[in-house]
N, C-alpha and C positions, 0 to 999 in steps of 0.2 A: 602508055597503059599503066595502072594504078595498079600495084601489087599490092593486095592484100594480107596482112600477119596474120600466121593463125596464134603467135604468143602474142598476148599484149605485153609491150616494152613497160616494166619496172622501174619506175622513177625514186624508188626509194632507197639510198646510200645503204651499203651491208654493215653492218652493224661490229665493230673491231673487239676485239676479245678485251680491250680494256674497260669499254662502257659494257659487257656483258657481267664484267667482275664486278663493277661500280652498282650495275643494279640488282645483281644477287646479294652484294652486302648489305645493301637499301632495305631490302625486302629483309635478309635475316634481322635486322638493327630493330627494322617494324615488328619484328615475330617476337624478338625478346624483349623490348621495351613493352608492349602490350601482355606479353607475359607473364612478367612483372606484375602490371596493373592488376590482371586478372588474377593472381596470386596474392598480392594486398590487399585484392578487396576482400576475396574470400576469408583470408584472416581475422578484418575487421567485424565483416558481416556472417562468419558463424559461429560466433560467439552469440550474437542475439537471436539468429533462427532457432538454435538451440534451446533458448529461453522461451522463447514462443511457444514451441513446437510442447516444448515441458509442460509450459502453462495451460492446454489444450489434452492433457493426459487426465485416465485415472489415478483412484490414489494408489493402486497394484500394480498400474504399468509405469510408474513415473519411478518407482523402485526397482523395474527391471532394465534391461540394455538397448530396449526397443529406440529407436530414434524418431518413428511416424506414431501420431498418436491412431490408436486401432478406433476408435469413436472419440470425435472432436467433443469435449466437455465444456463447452462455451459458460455452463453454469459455472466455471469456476470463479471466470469474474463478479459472478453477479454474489455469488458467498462473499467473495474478498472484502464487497462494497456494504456486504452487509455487516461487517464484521466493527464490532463497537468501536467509535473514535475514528474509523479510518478517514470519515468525511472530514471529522474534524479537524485531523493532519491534513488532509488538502486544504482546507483554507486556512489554515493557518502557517503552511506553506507558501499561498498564494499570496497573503499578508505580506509576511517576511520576505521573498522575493519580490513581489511587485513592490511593494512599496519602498522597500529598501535603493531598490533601483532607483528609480525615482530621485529619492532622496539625492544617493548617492552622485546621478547626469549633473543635477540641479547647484548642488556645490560643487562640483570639481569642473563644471565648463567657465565660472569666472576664474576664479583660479589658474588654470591652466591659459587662457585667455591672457593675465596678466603678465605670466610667466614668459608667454610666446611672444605678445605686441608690444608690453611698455618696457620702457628703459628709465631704471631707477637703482639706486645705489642699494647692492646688496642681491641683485637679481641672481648672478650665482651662485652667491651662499645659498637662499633658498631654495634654488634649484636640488643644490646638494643634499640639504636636508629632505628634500622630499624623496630622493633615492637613497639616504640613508634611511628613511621610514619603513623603504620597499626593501629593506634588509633585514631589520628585525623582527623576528618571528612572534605571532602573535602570544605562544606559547610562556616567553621571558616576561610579559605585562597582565599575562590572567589574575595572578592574585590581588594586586593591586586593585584593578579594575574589579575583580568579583567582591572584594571587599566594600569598593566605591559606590556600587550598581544596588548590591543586597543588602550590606549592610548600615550607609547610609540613607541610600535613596528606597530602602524596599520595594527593591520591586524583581527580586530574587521568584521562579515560577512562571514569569512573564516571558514575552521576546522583545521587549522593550528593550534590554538593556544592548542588545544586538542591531535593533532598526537607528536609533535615536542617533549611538554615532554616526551611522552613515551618512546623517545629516551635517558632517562636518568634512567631507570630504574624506576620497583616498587615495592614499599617494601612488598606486600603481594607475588609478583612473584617470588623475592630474599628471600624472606624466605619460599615456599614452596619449590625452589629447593635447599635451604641451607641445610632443611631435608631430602631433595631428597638425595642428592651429598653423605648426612652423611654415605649410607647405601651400600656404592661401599667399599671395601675392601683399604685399601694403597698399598698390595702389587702390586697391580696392577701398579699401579703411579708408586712406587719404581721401578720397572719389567722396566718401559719407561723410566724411566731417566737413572737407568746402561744403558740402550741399546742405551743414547745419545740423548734422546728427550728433547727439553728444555719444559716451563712449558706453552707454549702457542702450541706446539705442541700436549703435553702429553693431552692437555684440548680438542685440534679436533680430536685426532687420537683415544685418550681412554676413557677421559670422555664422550664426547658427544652422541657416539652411545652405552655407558652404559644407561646412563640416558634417552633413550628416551619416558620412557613411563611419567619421571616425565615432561619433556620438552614439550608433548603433555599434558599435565594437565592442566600446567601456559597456553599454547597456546589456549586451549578451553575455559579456565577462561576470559583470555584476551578478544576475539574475542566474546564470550556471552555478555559480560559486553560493550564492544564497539557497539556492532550489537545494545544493549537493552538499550544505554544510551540516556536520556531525556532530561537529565539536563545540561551537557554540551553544546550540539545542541542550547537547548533555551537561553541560556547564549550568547553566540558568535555568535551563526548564525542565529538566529533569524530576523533580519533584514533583508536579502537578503534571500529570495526565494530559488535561484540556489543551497543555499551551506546545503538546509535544508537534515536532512536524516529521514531514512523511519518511525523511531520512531516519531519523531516530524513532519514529514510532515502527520502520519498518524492520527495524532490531528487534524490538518487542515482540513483531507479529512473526519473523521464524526463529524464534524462542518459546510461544503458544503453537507454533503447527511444525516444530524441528523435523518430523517424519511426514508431513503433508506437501512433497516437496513439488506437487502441480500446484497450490495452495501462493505458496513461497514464490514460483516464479509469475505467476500469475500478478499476484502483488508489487512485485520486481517490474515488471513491463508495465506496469498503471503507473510506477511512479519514474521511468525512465522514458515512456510517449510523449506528453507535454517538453521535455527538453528536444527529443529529438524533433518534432516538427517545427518547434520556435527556429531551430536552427535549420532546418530542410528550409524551412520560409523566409529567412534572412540573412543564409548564406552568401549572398551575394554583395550584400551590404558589408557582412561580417569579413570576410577575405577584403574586400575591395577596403574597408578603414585599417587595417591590419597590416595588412601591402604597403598603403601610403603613411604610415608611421614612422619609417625608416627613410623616405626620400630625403630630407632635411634634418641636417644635428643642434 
């Protein structure tokens, strides 16, 4: 006769006080590693809620301690944009970085190309010199150069004398994608020349769309560094108004509204939105050519 259990039998091994310590330290490691995170981001990111939140104030509340704006002031942008020149700074922002970028992929992916595949007498001197380039600060070469730009070439008031180089390559652009290029295989190249590519074909047909994630890295680098540049602006274009960009004209503009401080951030987050989502959009590209720069020396 079949005896029935009223407990059903436990097939599952009891659990040893060692794997009970193993996974309460498991669980603390997740708690404060995530901790962490949540603690960095908030760092990063209340600094610019901050700015928002400013931008979205009156011009009474933006002077007081309040942190929420009590009525969202959305007109403050639409002042900012009315405010003379400011368009103007955008495009001639947009100029100077996009084009400069441009420029700048365009000469430094043969160059680095060279650096990385050909073998020819003298390839490490150059090499060196282009990292001794990426050591000398731009600050030791201004007079010279302002003298060479304004006073020969007149063209002092412009941002000519800032795009034009670009067009000859730079040396922190030629040697990130020197280490980029390093990490493409030969046989590939070899594969294109039996097949009859010469080496400026083999460089559009096969290097380029290898390389793109390092190509959008220099291009992010580039176009941060143009969009966010001060110091050139005030050098050359300082004089003429027209030719100011948003960086330096945005000096000007909380110098005219020192006490309009919704006004000021308002202006601040118009001209730091376009970098942020360039980069929320091709952050992935950007980490991922950045990454592989270092796999090969």
């Amino acid at each position: 006769m079949t005896q029935v259990l009223d407990k059903p039998v436990s097939l599952k091994a009891p659990v040893s006080p060692a794997e009970r310590t193993a996974r309460r330290r498991a669980v603390l490691q997740w708690i404060a590693v995530h901790s962490l995170g949540v603690a960095a981001a908030l760092f990063f990111a209340l600094p610019f809620v901050f700015v928002f939140l400013t931008s979205l104030m009156s011009d009474s509340q933006a002077l007081s301690r309040d942190l929420i704006p009590h009525t969202w002031e959305w007109s403050n942008y639409r002042q900012v944009f009315d405010t003379p020149g400011f368009l103007t700074w955008w495009k001639n922002t947009l100029i100077y970085a996009g084009l400069g970028t441009v420029l700048t992929v365009a000469s430094s992916v043969p160059v680095a190309y060279a650096l990385a595949k050909f073998r020819f007498r003298g390839r490490n001197l150059s090499l060196m010199l282009v990292i001794s380039m990426m050591m000398l600060p731009p600050q030791v070469v201004i007079i010279p150069m302002y003298l060479f730009w304004a006073k020969q070439l007149d063209l002092s008031g412009t941002l000519w004398p800032l795009i034009i180089p670009m067009a000859f390559g730079d040396a922190f652009s030629v040697f990130l994608l020197r280490q980029f290029l390093m990490t493409i295989p030969n046989e590939y190249l070899d594969a294109a020349r039996v097949d009859g590519c010469g080496e400026l074909r083999t460089l559009v047909r096969v290097v380029l769309p290898m390389a793109r994630p390092g190509i959008a890295a220099v291009a992010l680098f580039q176009f941060f560094y143009a969009w966010n540049d001060y110091f050139g602006p005030q050098i050359y274009a300082s004089e003429n108004p027209g030719a100011w960009t948003l960086s330096y004209g945005l000096e000007s503009f909380k110098g005219a509204h020192h006490t309009d401080w919704n006004l000021t951030m308002a202006a601040t987050v118009l001209v730091m939105a376009p970098v942020i989502l360039v980069f929320f959009f091709a952050q992935k590209a950007f980490v991922e050519g950045v990454t592989l720069t270092g796999v090969k020396g």
